[in-house]
N, C-alpha and C positions, 0 to 999 in steps of 0.2 A: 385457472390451470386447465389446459387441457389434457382428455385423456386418452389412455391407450389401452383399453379394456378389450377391443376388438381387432387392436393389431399384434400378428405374432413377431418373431422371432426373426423367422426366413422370409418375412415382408421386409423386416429391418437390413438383413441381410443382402437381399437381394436389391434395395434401393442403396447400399454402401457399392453396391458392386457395378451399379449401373453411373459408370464414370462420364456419359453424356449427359450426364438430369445431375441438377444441383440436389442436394439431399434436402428433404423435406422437412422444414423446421418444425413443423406438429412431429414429426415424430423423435425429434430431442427429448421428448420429455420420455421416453420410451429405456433411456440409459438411468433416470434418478428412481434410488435404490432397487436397481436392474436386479433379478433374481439369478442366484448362482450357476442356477444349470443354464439361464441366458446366455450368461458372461463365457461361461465354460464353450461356447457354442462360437461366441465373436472371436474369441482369442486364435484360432486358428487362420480364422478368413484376415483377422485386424493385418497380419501380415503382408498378405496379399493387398491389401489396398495401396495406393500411390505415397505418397509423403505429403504429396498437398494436401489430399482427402483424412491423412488422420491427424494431420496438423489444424485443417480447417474448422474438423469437428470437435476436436480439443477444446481450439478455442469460439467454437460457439457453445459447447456447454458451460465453461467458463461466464461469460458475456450471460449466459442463460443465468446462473446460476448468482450473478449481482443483482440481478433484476427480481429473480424469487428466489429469498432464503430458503423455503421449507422444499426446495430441489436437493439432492444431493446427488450427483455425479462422481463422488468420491472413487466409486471401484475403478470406473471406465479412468478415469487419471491418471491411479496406480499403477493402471496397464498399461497405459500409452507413458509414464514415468522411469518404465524398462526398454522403449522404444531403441531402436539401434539408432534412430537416425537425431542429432543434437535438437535440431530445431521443434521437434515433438516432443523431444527430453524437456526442453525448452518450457514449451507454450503449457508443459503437463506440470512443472513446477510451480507454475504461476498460479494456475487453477486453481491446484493441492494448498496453496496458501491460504484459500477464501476461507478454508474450515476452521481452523485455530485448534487443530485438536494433537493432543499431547502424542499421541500416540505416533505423529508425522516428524518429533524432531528426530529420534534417531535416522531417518529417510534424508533428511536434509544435510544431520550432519556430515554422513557418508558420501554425500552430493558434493558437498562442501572439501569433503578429505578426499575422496576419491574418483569424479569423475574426470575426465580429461579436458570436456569442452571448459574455458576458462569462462563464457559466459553461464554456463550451467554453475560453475563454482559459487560465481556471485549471482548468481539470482537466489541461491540457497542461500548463502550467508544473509542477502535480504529478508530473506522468509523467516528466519531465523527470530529477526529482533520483534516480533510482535511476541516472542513465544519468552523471552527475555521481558516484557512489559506486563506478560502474564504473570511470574514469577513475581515478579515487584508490588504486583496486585495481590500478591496472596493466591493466586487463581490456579496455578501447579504445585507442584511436589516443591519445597524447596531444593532436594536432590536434583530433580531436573532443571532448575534453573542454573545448576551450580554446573551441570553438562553442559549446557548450552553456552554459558559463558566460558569455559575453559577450550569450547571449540572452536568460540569465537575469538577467543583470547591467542590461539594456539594459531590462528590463520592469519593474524597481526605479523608473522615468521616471513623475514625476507622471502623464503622460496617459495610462497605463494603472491601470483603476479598482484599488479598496485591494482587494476579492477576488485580484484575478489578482498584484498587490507583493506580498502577503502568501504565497498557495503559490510565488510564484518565490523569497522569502526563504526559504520550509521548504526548498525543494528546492536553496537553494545551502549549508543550512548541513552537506553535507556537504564541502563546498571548501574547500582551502584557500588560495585565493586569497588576497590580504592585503586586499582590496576588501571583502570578504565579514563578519569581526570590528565594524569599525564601522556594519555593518548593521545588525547584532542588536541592539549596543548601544544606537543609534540608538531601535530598537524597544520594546527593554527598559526604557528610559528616557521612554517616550512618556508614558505616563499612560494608554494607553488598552487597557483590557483584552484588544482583539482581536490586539493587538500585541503585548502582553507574550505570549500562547499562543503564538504565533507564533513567537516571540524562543525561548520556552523549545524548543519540538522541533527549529528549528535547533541548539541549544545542546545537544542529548542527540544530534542527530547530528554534532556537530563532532569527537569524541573531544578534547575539550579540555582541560585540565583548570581553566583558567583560568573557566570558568563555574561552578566548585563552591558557590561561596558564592552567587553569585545565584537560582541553583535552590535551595538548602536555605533561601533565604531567603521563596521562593514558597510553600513546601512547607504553609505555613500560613493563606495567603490568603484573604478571605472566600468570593471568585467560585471557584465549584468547577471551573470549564472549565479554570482558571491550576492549581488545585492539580491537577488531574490531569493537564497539562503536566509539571507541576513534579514531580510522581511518576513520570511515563515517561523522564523525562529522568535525572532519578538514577539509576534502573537500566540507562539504555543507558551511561549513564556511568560505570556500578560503584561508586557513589560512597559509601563505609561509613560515614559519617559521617550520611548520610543514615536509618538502619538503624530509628533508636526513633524516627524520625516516621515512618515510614513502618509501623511496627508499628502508630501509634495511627492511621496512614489507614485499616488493616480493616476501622476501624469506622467508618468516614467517613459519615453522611448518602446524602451521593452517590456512587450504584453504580459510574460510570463511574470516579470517584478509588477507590476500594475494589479493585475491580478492577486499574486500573494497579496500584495498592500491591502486590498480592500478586506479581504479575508481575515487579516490578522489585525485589524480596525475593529473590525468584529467582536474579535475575541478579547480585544482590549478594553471597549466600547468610550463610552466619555461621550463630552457636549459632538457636536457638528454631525456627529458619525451616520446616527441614521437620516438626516437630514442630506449627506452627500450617497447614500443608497437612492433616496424616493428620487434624487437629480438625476442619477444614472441611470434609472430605470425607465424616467423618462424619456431621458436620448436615447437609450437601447433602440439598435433597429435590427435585430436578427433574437431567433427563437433560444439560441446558444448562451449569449450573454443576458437574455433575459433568468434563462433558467438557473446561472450563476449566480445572479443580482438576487433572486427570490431568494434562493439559497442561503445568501449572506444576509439577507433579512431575518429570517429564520434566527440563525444564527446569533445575531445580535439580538431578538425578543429575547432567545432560551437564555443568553449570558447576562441579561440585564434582568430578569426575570429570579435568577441566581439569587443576584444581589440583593435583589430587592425583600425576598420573602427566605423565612429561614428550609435548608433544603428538606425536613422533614414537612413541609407541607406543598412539597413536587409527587406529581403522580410514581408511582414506583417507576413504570418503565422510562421514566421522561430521558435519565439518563440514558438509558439503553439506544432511544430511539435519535438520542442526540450525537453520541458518539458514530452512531453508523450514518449519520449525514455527513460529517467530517470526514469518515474513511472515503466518500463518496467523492468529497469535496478534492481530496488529495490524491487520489486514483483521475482527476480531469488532467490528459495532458495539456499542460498552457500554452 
């Protein structure tokens, strides 16, 4: 990490303001847990700066902030989360999601009820369902889980557009509410492709098992956006039946399905699996798919590793450290 012992305030300042010179990424770290009379000092000039320049730096502390947890950029978010302009509304929702902290649903939900831009709507509703998974874990208030889903339940209402239904459906299919099953269905059953994806990543996050046949039933779909649903969902689902289509998704047309495939192989594990990993990793000719491939290696030691030994003799954090490779894994766009 580097630090910022010896730069002030009005250095920071005057490098936002100087719109000819890229801003200087050592001095990002200069916003994680910024001190209040700081913050109280940018919120005036934050105005003044262009739309590109507070959007850009949004999302470099964001980007900053995947890379080292023990940053928090939280306040500067909040600030730029009041921005007049959407696309900074935007890019400060997304950030504000990295934290998980209880304290951000009511911000979300209000996002979700009350802003205008419809992407901002659903990007909260998105943000939403980690906070719903939490809930389910035991990890908040049962009260607030019970918020959470009623707002999300509540944005299910025709007058909110099918963008913002649709991520409030992803984000309830980790609930389980009894509201929430004839949702999916609903969706699943529509006829309309944006609905059936939709349907399916609820369904990989329900731990259900009553959706097994509908996703192996996807698994073969013409539209590739459904079959790569229906490939991420199998393996959040574990689901081994799924194993020899998902073999012949490797070689799928579409990279995005390809991709899922080997992933949720992974998490499935079985005979051939890491044996078509060490193959791939061989062909790999760029640094991208290599860093993919190791990844899915991983991945498959830690789930095979599961099995093998009972989990009270896993290092405590193993899970910790296992789950945030996956968030990793699902934040790549394919």
């Amino acid at each position: 990490m580097i630090e910022n012992n010896d730069i002030s305030i009005q250095e920071i300042i005057d490098a936002l303001l100087d719109f000819d010179t890229p801003f200087p990424a050592k001095h990002l770290y200069y916003f994680s847990d910024i001190d209040p009379s700081d913050l109280n000092q940018l919120i005036p000039v934050w105005r003044d700066l262009p739309v590109w320049r507070r959007r850009g730096l949004v999302e470099d502390l964001s980007e900053l902030s995947n890379r080292d947890t023990v940053l928090s950029f939280k306040d500067v978010c909040l600030l730029a989360v009041e921005d007049e302009e959407p696309e900074v509304r935007l890019s400060a929702v997304k950030a504000l999601g990295i934290y998980e902290e209880a304290s951000f649903t009511n911000l979300f939900l209000n996002l979700l009820k009350d802003d205008q831009e419809v992407e901002i709507k659903a990007a909260a509703a998105g943000e939403l369902g980690q906070y719903v998974y939490l809930g389910e874990i035991e990890s908040i208030d049962n009260s607030l889980l019970h918020e959470v889903e009623d707002g999300l339940l509540e944005a299910q209402s025709e007058i909110y557009p099918e963008i913002v239904r649709r991520r409030a459906l992803e984000a309830l299919g980790f609930s389980s509410r009894k509201e929430v099953s004839p949702l999916i269905e609903d969706a699943f059953q529509s006829g309309k492709n944006e609905w059936i994806s939709s349907a399916l990543l609820a369904m990989g996050r329900s731990a259900d098992e009553k959706w097994h046949s509908n996703i192996l039933e996807m698994l073969d779909h013409k539209i590739p956006s459904i079959r790569y649903e229906a490939a991420r969902a199998a393996g959040a689902l574990e689901i081994k039946d799924a194993a020899d289509q998902l073999f012949d998704l490797v070689d799928d047309p579409d990279e995005d399905t390809r991709l899922a495939s080997i992933w949720s192989l992974t998490q499935i594990g079985g005979e051939g699996v890491g044996e078509l990993i060490e193959n791939l990793l061989d062909e790999a000719d760029n640094e991208e798919d290599i860093d993919f491939l190791e990844a899915a290696a991983e991945n498959l030691a830690f789930n095979e590793s599961v099995q093998l030994f009972p989990l009270f003799d896993l290092p405590d954090n193993q899970f910790e450290d296992q789950e945030n490779g996956f968030d990793e894994i699902e934040d790549i766009e394919f």
